[in-house]
C-alpha positions as CSV (number, residue, x, y, z in Angstrom):
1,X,-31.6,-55.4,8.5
2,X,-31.1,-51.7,8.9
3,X,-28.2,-50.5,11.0
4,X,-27.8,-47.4,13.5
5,X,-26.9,-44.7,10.9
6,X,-24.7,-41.9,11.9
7,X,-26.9,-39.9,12.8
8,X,-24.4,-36.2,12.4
9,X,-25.1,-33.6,10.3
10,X,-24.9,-33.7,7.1
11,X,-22.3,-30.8,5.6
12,X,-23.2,-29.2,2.4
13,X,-20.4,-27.1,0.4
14,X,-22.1,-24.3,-1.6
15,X,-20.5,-22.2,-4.1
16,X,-22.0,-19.1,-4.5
17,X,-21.4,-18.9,-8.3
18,X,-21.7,-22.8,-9.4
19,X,-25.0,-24.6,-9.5
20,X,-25.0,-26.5,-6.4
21,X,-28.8,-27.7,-7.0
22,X,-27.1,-31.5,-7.8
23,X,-25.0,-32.1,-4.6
24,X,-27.9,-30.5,-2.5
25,X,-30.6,-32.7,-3.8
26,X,-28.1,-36.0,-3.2
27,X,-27.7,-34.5,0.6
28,X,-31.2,-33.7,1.0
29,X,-32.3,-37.2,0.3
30,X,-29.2,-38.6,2.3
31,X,-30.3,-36.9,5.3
32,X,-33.5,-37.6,4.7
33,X,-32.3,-41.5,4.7
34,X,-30.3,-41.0,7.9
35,X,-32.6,-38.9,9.9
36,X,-29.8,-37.0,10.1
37,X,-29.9,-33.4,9.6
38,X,-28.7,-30.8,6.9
39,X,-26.2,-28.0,7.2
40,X,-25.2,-25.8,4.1
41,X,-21.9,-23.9,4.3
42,X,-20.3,-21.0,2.6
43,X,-17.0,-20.2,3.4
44,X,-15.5,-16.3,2.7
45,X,-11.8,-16.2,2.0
46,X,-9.8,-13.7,4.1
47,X,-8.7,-10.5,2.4
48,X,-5.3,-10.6,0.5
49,X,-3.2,-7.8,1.6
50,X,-5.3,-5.2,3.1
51,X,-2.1,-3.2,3.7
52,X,-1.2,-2.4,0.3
53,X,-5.1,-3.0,-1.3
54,X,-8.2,-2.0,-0.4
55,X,-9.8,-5.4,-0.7
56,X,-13.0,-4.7,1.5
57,X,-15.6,-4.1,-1.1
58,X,-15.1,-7.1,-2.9
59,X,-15.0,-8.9,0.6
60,X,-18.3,-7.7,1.7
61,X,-19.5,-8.4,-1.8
62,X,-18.1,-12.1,-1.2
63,X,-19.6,-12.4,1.9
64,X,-23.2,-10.8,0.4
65,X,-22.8,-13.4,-2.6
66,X,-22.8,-15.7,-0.1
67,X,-25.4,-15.0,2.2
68,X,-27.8,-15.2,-1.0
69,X,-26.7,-18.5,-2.3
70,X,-27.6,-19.6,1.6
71,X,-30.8,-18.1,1.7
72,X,-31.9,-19.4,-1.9
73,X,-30.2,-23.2,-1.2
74,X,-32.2,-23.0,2.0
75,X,-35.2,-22.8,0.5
76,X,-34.7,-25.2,-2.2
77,X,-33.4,-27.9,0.4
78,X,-37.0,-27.5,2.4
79,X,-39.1,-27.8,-0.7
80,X,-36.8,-30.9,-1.8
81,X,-37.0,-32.5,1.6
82,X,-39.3,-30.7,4.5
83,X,-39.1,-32.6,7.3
84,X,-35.4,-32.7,7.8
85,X,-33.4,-30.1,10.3
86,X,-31.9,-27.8,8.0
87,X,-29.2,-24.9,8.9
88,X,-26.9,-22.8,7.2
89,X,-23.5,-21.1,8.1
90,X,-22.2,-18.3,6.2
91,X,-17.9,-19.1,7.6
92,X,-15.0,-16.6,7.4
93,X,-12.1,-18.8,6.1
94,X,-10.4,-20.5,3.3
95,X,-13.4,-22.8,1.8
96,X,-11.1,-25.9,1.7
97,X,-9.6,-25.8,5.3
98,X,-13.0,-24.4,6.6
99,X,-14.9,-27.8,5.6
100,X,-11.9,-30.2,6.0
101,X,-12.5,-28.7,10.0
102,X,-16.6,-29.5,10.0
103,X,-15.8,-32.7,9.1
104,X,-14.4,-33.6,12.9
105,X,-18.3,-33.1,13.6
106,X,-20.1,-34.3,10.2
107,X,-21.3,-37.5,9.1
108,X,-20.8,-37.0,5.3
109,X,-19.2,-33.5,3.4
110,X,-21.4,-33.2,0.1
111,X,-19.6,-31.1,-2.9
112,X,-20.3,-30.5,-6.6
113,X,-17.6,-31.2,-9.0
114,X,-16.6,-28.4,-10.5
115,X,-15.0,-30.8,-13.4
116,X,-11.5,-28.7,-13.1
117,X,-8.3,-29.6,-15.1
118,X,-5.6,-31.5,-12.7
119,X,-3.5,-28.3,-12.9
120,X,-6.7,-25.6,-12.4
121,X,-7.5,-28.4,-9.3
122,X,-4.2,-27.2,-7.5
123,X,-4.4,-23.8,-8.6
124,X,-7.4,-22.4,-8.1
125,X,-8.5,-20.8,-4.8
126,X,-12.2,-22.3,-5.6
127,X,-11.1,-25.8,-5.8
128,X,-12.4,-28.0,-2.9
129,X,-12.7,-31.1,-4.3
130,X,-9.2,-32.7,-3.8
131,X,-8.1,-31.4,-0.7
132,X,-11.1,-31.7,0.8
133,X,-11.4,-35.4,-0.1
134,X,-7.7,-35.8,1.2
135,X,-8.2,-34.2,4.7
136,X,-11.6,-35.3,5.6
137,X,-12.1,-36.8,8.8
138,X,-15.8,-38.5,7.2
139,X,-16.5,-39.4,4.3
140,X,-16.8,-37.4,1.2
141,X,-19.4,-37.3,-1.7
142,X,-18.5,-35.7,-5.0
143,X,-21.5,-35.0,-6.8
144,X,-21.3,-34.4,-10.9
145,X,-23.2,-31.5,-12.8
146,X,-26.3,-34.2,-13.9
147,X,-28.4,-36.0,-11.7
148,X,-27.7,-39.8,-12.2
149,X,-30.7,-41.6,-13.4
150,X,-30.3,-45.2,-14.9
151,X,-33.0,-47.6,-15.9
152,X,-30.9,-50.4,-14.3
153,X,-31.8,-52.2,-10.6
154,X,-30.4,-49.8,-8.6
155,X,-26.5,-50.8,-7.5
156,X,-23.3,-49.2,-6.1
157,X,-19.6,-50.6,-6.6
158,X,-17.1,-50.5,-4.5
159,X,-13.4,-51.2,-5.0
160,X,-12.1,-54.1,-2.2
161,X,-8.7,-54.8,-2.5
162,X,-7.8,-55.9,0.8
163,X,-6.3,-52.9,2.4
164,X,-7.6,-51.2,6.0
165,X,-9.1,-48.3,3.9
166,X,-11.0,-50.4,1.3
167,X,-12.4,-52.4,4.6
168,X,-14.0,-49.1,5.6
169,X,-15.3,-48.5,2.5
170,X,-17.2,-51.7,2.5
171,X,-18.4,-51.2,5.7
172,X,-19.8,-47.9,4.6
173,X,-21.0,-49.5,1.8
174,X,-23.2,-52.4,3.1
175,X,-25.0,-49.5,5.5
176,X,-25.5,-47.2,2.3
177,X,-27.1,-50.2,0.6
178,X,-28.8,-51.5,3.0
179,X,-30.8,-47.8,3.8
180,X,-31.8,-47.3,-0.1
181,X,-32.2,-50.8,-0.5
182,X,-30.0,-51.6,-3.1
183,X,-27.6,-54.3,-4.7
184,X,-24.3,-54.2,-3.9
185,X,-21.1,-54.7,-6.3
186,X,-18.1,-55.7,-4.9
187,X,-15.5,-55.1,-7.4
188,X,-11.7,-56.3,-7.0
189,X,-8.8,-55.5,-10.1
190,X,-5.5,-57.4,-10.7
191,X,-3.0,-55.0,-12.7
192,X,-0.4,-57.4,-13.6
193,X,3.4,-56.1,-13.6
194,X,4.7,-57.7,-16.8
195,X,2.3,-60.5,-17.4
196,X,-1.2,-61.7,-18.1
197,X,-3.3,-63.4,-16.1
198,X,-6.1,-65.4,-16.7
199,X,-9.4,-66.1,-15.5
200,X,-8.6,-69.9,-13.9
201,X,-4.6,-68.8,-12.5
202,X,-3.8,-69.2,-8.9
203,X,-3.4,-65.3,-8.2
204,X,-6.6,-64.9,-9.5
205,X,-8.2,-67.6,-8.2
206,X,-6.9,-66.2,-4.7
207,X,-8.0,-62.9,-5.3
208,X,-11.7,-64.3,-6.1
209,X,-11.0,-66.2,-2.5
210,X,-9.9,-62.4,-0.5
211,X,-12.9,-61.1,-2.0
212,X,-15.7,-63.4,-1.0
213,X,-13.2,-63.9,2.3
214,X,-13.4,-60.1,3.2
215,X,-17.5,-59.3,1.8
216,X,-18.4,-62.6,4.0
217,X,-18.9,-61.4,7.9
218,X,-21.0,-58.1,6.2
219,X,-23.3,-60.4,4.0
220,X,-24.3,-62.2,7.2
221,X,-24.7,-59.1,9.2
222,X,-26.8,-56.9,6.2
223,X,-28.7,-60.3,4.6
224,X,-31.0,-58.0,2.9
225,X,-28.7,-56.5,0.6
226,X,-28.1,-58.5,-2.6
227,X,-24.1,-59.0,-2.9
228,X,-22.4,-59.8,-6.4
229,X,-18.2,-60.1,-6.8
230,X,-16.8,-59.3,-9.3
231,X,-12.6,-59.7,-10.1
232,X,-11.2,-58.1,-13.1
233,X,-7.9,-57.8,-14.8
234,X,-6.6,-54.3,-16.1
235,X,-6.7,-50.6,-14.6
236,X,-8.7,-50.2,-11.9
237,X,-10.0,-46.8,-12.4
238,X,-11.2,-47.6,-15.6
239,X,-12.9,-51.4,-14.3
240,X,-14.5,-49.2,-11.4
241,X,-15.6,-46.4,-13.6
242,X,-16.6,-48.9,-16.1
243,X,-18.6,-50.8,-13.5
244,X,-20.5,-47.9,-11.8
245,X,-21.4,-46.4,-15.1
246,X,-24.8,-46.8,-14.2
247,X,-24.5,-46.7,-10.2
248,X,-26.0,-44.8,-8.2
249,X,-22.1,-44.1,-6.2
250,X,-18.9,-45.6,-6.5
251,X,-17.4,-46.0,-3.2
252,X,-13.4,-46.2,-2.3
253,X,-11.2,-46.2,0.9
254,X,-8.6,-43.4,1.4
255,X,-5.5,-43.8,1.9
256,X,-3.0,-41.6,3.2
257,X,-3.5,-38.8,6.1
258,X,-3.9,-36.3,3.4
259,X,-1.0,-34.5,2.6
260,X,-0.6,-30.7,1.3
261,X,-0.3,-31.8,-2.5
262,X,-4.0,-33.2,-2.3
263,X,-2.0,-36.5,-4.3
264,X,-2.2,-38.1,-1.0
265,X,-5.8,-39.3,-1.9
266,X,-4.2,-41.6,-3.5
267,X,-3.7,-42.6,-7.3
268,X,-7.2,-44.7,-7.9
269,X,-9.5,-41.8,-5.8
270,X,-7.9,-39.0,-7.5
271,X,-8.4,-40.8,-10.9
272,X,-12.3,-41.7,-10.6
273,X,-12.9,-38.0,-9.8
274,X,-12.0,-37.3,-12.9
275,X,-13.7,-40.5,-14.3
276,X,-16.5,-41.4,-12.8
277,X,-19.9,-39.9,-13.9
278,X,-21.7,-40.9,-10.9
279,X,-21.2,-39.6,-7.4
280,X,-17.8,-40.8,-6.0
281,X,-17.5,-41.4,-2.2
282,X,-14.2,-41.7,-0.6
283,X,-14.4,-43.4,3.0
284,X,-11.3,-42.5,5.2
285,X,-9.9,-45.0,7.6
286,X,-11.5,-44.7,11.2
């Protein structure tokens, strides 16, 4: 069965001076999927302190940067997939805040990882990832450096534990692997407090229960896609990481309204972006 995609733009993040040929390529093929279209964004920060420094050259220069990373991503994206509608905007405006504002109107946001340490993530005018992710209004794919090619039936995870936001991200899930025809890994984790559980226990017996409980009314309604469960003990950004080693995505819920910090992403999104090697899509609530 084959649902009624979302058929919004697609919004690309491109960075002018990081190779952005591996988030493009997943977008491409994503729209291509969707019959939705492409749009490619640059965003220019605003000038400093133009009272005290002269910072217009390097602004124009910014902004030229820019318009040539466009013009060359363009290109690439319609010999990569030609019959899709694809735009570009060059944006005056902090890059972060500037996409976390498209994504009122977008169907996905698409960024590269730009692999940052957790301090360089907060301090760095360039980094988009984490706030981003925690302001979005649509989902968010974070695409690694390497395109991710496995020999394996092709499969995505995502993490159910019960919540609201892990609800949409199985929602979002079934559709995604449903349209590239794909299995489906439903993956729950039990971190016991102080002590170990076992396989055959009652909490974990219930948890296997939730799982099949919550996966149930989407398996009717997408009975092509092949569904597995899977309940594990430990942590679970290294179970999910673990289990999408060879995904094509791993796919979590948000939770939180996105906070300043970025941490509002909360503690299992914010550690597979780190962890993950494969694309990691955060679904928000709503």
């Amino acid at each position: 069965m084959t649902s009624t995609t979302d058929r919004r733009d697609i919004v690309v993040g491109i960075d002018p001076v990081k190779n952005w040929h591996m988030a493009l390529a997943w977008a491409a093929d994503e729209a291509h999927l969707r019959g939705a279209g492409l749009r490619l964004v640059v965003a220019v920060p605003p000038q400093h302190d133009t009272q005290h420094v002269d910072g217009t050259p390097r602004h124009l220069a910014q902004r030229q940067a820019g318009t040539e990373a466009l013009r060359t991503a363009l290109a690439w994206a319609h010999t990569r997939q030609p019959d899709i509608e694809t735009t570009s905007s060059l944006l005056d405006g902090f890059p972060a805040a500037s996409l976390a504002a498209l994504s009122n109107q977008a169907g996905l946001i698409v960024l590269g990882s730009r692999h940052l340490s957790r301090p360089e993530e907060f301090l760095s005018a360039g980094s988009l990832v984490v706030p981003v992710t925690a302001k979005a209004h649509c989902p968010v794919v974070v695409v690694g450096d390497a395109e991710h090619i496995t020999q394996e039936t092709p499969y995505l995870v995502v993490g159910v534990d019960g919540s609201e936001s892990s609800r949409a991200a199985l929602a979002w899930s079934f559709e995604e692997a449903d349209l590239r025809r794909c299995a489906l890994r439903a993956v729950a984790v039990w971190q016991p407090p102080v002590f170990t559980l076992h396989s055959g226990d009652t909490l974990f017996s219930a948890e296997r229960r939730l799982l099949s409980e919550t996966t149930a009314g989407w398996a009717e309604k997408y009975p092509d896609v092949r569904l597995t469960h899977e309940v594990s003990i430990g942590s679970p950004v290294e179970t999910l990481a673990d289990a999408a080693e060879h995904a094509l995505a791993v796919v979590v819920g948000r939770r939180g309204r996105g906070g300043y910090s970025g941490m509002r992403v909360g503690s299992v999104v914010h550690g597979l972006l780190h962890r993950a090697h494969c694309p990691v899509i955060t679904v928000p609530v709503g």
